[in-house]
C-alpha positions as a printed NumPy array, in Angstrom:
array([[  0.   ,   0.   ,   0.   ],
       [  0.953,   3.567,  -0.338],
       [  2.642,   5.842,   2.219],
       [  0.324,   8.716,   0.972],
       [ -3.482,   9.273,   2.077],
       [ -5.682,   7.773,  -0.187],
       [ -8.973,   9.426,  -0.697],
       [-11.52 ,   7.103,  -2.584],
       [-14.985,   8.259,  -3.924],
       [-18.452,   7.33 ,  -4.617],
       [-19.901,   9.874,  -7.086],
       [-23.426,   9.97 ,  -8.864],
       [-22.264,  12.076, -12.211],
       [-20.158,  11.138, -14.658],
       [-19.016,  14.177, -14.699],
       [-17.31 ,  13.572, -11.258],
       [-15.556,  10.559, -12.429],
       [-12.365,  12.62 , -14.206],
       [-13.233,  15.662, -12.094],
       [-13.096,  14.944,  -8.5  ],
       [ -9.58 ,  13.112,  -8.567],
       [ -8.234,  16.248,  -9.981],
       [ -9.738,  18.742,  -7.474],
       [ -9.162,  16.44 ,  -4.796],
       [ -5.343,  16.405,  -5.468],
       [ -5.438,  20.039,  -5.673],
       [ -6.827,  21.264,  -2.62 ],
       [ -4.712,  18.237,  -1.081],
       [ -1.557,  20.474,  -2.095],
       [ -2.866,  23.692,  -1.9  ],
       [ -4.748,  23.868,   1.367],
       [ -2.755,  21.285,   3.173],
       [  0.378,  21.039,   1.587],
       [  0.772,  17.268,   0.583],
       [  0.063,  14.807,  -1.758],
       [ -2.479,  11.826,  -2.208],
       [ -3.755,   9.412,  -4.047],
       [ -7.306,   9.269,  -5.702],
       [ -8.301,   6.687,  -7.727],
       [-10.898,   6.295, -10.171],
       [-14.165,   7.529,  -8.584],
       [-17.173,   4.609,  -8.277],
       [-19.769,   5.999,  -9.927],
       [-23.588,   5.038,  -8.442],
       [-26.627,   6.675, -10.513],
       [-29.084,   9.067,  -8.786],
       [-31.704,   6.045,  -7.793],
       [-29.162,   3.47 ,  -6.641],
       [-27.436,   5.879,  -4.457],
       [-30.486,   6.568,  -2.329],
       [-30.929,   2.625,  -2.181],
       [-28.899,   2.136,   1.435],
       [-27.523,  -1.286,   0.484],
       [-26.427,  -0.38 ,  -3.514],
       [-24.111,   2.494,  -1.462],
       [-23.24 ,  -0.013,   1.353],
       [-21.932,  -2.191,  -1.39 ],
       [-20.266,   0.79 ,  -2.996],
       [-18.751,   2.168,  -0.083],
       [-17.699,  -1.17 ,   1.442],
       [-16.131,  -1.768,  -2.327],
       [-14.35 ,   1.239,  -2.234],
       [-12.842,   1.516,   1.292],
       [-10.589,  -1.841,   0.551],
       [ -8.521,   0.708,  -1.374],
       [ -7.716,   2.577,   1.564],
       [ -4.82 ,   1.932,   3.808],
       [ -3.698,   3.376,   6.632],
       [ -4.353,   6.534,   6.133],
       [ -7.151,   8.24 ,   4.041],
       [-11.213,   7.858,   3.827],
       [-13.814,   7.179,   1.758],
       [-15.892,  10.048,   0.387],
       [-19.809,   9.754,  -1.13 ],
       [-20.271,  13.351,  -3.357],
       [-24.425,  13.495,  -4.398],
       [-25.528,  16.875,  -5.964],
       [-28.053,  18.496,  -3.752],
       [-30.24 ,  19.318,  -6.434],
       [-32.768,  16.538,  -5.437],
       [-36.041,  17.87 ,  -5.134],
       [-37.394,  15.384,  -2.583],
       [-34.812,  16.599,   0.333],
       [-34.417,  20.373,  -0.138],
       [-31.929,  20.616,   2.499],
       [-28.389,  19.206,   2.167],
       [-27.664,  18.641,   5.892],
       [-30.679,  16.139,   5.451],
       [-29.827,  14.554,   1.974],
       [-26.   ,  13.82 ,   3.496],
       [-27.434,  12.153,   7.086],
       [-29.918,  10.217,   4.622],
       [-27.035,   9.074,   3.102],
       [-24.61 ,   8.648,   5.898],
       [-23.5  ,   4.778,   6.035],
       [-24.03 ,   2.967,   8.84 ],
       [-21.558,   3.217,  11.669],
       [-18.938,   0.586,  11.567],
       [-19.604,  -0.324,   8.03 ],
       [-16.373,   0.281,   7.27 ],
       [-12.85 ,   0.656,   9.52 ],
       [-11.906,   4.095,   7.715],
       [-13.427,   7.707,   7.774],
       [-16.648,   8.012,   5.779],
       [-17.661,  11.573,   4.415],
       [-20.758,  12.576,   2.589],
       [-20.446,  16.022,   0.846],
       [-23.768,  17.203,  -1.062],
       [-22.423,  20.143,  -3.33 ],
       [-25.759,  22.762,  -3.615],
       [-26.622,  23.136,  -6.359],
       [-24.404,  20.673,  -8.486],
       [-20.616,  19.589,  -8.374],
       [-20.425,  21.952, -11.443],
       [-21.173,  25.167,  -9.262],
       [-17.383,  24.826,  -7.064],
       [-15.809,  24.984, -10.727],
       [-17.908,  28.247, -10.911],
       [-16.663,  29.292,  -8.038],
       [-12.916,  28.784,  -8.54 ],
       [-13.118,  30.093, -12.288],
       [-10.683,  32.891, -11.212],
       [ -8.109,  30.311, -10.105],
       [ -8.514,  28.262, -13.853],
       [ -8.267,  31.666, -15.665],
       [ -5.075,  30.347, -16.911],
       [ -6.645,  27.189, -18.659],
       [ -7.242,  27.606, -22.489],
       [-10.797,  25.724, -21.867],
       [-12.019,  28.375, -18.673],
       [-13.901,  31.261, -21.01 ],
       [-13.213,  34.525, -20.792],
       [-16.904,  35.459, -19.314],
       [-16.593,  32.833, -17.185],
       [-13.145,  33.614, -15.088],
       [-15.539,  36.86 , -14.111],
       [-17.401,  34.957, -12.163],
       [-17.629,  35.709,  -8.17 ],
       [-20.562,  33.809,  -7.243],
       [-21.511,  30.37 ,  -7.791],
       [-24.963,  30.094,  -6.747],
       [-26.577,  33.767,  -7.361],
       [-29.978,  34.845,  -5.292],
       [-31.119,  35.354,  -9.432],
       [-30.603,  33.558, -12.661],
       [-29.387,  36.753, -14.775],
       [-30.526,  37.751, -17.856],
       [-28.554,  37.827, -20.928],
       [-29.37 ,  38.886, -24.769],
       [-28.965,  35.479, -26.255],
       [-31.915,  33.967, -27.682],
       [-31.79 ,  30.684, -28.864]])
């Protein structure tokens, strides 16, 4: 096994699945100043991640990856409209105690996943794919939808 943390996933998007590695080992360095490993996200539709024993299986699954050090983390968008709040949607889906031996953490992004790469646009202004309108953004998730000229 590695010396480094290893961080595994269970994600609902594909989206997530080439995504969350990378912003994983980013804040990893940045914030904390080390490296980790992330593999390959397991990626659990909508429906089957609200089934407790599909994300059981899942999460057991993906927590024999982990060594020593590291945890096993479940992302869902919160933009269910069955559980409005977040802090719900993530104790809804909080495994079990003792289902596995390492640290479990849900994180429900509000709205989507999407919305944190709104959010750090300023920090990917540098990327040849991050458009020029959008490295001006400075909030995420605005109070209202604005309005542009574009009419499709």
């Amino acid at each position: 096994m590695s010396e480094l943390p290893v961080i595994v996933s269970v994600v609902e998007g594909y989206g997530e699945v080439p995504s969350l590695p990378v912003l994983l080992r980013r804040v990893a360095l940045e914030v904390h100043g080390t490296l980790c490993e992330v593999p390959t996200p397991h990626r659990l539709p909508s429906g089957n991640m609200r089934k407790p024993d599909e994300l059981a299986r899942a999460v057991r699954t993906q927590a024999q990856r982990v060594g020593d050090l590291g945890g096993v983390l479940i992302v869902m968008d919160g933009d269910v409209t069955d559980v409005p709040c977040a802090v719900d949607l993530a104790e809804e889906l909080a495994p079990e105690p003792g289902l596995v031996s390492v640290r479990t953490e849900v994180v429900i992004p509000v709205f989507e996943f999407e919305a944190w790469f709104l959010a750090a646009a300023s920090s990917l202004a540098t990327h040849s794919a991050v458009d020029e309108i959008a490295q001006d953004c400075a909030d995420a998730e605005p109070a209202e939808v604005p309005k542009n000229d574009f009419q499709p």
